[in-house]
C-alpha positions as CSV (number, residue, x, y, z in Angstrom):
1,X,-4.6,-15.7,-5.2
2,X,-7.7,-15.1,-7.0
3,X,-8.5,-13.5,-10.4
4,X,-9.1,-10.3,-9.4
5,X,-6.3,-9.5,-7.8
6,X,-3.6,-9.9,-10.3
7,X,-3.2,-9.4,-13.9
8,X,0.1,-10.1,-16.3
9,X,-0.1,-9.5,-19.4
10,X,3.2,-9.7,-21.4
11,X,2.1,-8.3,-24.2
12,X,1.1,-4.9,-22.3
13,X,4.4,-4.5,-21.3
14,X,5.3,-1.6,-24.0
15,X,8.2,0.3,-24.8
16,X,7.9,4.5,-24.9
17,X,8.0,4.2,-28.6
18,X,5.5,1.7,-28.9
19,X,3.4,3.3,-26.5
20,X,3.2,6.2,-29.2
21,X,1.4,4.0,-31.2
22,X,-0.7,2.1,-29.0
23,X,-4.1,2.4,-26.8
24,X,-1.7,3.2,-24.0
25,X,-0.6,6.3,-24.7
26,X,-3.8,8.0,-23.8
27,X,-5.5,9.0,-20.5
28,X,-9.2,8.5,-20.7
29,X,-10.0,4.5,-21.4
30,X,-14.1,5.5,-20.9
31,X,-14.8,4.7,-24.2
32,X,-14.9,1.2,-23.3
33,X,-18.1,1.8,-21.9
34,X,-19.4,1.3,-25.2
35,X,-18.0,-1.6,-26.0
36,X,-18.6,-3.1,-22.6
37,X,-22.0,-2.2,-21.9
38,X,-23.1,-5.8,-23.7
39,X,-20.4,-7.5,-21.9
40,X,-21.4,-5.8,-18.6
41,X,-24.9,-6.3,-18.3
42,X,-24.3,-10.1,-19.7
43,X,-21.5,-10.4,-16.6
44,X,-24.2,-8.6,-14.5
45,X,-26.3,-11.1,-15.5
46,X,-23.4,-14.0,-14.3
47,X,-22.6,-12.6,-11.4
48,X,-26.3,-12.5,-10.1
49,X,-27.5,-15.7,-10.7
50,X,-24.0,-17.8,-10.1
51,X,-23.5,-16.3,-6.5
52,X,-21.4,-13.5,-7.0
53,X,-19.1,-15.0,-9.2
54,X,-17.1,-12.1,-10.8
55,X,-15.7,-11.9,-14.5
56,X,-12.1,-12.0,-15.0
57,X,-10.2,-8.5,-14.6
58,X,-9.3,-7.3,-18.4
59,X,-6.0,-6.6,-19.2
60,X,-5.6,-4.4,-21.5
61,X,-7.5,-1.6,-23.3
62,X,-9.6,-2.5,-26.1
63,X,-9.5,1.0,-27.8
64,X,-7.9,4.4,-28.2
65,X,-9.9,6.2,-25.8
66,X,-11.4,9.8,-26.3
67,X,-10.3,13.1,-24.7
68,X,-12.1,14.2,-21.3
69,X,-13.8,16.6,-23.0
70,X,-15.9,13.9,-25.7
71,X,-16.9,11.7,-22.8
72,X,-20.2,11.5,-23.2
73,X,-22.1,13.7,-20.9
74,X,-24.0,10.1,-19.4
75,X,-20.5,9.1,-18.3
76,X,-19.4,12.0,-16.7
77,X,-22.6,11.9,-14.4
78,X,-22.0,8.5,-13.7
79,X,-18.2,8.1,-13.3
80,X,-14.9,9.5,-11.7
81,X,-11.0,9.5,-13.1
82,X,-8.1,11.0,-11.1
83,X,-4.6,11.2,-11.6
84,X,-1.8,10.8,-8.7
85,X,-0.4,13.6,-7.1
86,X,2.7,12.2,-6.4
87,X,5.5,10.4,-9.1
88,X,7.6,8.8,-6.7
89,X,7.8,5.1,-6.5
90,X,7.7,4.1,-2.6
91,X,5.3,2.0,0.1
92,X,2.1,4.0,0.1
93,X,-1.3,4.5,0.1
94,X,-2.0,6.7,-3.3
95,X,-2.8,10.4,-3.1
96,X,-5.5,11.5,-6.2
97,X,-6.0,14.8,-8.0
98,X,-10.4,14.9,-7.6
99,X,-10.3,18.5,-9.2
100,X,-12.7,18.5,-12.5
101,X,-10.9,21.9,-13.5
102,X,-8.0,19.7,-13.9
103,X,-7.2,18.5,-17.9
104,X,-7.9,14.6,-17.5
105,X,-9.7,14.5,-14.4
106,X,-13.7,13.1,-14.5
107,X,-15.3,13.6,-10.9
108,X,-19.2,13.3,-11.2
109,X,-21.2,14.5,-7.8
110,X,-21.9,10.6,-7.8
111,X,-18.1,10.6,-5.7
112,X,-16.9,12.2,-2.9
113,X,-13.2,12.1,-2.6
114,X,-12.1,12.6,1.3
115,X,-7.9,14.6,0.6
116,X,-7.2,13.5,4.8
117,X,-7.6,9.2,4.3
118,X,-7.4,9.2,-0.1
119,X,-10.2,7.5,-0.4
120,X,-12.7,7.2,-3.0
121,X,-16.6,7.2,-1.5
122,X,-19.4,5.7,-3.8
123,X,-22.5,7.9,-3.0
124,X,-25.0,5.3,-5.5
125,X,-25.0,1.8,-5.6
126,X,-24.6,-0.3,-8.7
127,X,-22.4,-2.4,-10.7
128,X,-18.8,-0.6,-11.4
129,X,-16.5,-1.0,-14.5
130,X,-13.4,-0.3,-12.2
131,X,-9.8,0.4,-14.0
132,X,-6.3,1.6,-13.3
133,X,-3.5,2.2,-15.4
134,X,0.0,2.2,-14.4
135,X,3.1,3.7,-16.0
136,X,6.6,3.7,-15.0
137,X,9.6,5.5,-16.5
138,X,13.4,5.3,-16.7
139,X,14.5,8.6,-15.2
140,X,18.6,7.7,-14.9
141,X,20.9,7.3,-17.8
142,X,20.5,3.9,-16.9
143,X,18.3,2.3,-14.5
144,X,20.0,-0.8,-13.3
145,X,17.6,-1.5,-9.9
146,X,15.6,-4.4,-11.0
147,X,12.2,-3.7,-9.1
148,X,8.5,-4.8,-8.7
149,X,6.1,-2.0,-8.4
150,X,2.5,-2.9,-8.3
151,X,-0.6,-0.9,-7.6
152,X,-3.7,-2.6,-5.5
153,X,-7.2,-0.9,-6.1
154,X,-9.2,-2.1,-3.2
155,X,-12.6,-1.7,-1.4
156,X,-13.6,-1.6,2.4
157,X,-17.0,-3.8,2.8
158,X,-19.1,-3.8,5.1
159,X,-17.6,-5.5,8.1
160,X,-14.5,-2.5,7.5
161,X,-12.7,-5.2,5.6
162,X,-10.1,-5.0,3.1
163,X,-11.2,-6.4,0.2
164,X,-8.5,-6.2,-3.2
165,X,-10.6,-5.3,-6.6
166,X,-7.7,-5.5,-8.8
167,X,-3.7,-5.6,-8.9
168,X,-1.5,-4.1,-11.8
169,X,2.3,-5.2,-11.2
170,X,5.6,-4.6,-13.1
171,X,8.4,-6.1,-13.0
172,X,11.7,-3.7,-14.3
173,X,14.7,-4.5,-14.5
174,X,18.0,-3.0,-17.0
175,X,16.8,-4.7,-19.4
176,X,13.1,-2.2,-20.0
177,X,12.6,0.4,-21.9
178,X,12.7,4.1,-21.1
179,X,8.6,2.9,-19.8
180,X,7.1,0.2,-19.4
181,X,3.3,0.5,-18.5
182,X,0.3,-1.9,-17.5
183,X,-3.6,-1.5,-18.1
184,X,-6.0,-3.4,-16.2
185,X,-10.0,-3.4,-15.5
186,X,-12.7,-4.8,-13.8
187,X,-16.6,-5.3,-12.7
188,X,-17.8,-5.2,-9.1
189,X,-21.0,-4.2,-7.7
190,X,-20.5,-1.6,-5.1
191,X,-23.3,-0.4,-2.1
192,X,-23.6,3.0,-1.8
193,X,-21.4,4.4,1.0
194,X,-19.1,2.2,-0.6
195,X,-14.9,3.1,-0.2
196,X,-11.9,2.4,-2.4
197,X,-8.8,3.1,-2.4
198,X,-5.3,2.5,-4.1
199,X,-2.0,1.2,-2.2
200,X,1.5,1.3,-4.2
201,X,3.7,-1.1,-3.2
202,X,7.5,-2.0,-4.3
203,X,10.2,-4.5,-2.9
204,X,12.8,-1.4,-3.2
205,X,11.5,1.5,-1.9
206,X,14.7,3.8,-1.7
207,X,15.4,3.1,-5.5
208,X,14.8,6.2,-7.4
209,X,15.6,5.1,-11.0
210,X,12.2,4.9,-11.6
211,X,9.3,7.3,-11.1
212,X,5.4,7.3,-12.9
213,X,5.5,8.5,-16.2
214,X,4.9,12.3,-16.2
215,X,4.5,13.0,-19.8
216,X,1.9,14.9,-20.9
217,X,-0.6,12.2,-22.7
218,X,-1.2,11.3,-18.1
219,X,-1.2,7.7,-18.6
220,X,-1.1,7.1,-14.8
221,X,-4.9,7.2,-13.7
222,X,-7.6,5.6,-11.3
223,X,-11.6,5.9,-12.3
224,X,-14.5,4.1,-12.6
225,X,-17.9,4.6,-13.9
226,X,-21.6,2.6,-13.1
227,X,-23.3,0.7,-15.7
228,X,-26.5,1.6,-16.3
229,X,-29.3,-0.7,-14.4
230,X,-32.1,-2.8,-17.0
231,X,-34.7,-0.2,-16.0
232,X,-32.3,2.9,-16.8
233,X,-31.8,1.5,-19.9
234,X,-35.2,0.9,-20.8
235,X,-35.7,4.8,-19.8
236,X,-33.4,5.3,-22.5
């Protein structure tokens, strides 16, 4: 099992009430970009003269994120963010809402989001903060299924391989609060033509105690954004 393709973080395990209070509770985790673009270029850096060695995947947010509507107008060109069309908890691959009109969704013409396969095409090549955030809610008086749901964010390359980018997992049980929710994140340079996509998987699919969190802060989401190249940023 390598690094990027899990993530546990006991401490980003959080309760619905602390989630009011936390980083969690919000849709749009882009304003990381600030505070990653040092770390990016620096792991840019790593990853291109240690043969492809990849940071570690964060997990969990390092700030209360901004609405849609701040995002910087750079990151909107540069960067999608969808949220799932379906709340049920089951064996699939994910379906996306790609729809800008859509309160909380970012889909720059960078993208091109194909409804028939879900899959997410990159249209220009670069290096990818990559992030996913799942959330999953008690929806029965009591929800005694103990379950493991886990989301995979992963890329074909180019040999039409299946390559995992990133795994968010949770483990509930009776013993969770109403939600329980996971944040994770990482860099990968991606060619253009580039596909991702997202599978759920659980180890009791007919359970239906617990569904994604619906409420209306959309904490379940999927986006990425490029980081600018040395020569964009000396253009800037």
């Amino acid at each position: 099992m390598t690094a990027l393709q899990h993530s546990r973080d006991p401490e980003s395990l959080l309760p619905a009430a602390a989630g009011r209070a936390c980083p969690c509770r919000c849709l749009d985790w882009c304003l990381l970009a600030g505070l990653c673009a040092l770390a990016a270029a620096f792991a840019g850096l790593v990853f291109y003269s240690n043969g492809g060695a990849l940071p570690l995947p964060l997990s969990r947010p390092l700030g209360t994120p901004q609405p849609a509507a701040a995002l910087p107008q750079a990151y909107k060109e540069a960067g999608a963010q969808m949220l799932p069309k379906s709340y049920l908890i089951t064996n699939k691959l994910m379906e996306w809402e790609s729809d800008p009109r859509v309160d909380g969704v970012v889909f720059s013409s960078n993208f091109n989001y194909d409804t028939a396969s879900h899959k997410l095409g990159v249209k220009v090549g670069g290096l990818y903060f990559i992030y996913v955030q799942l959330a999953v809610r008690c929806t029965a008086s009591t929800c005694r299924a103990n379950q493991t749901v886990q989301v995979i964010v992963s890329h074909m390359d180019s040999g039409n391989n299946r390559r995992p980018i990133l795994t968010v997992s949770l483990d509930l049980s009776s013993k969770s609060q109403d939600t329980v929710s996971r944040f994770s994140a990482a860099l990968q340079p991606l060619q253009k033509g580039a596909t991702l996509d997202v599978r759920m998987e659980v180890d009791k699919p007919g359970s239906e105690d617990w569904q994604l969190d619906q409420n209306t802060k959309k904490v379940n989401f999927f986006g990425l954004f490029r980081l600018p190249s040395s020569s964009e940023v000396a253009e800037q």
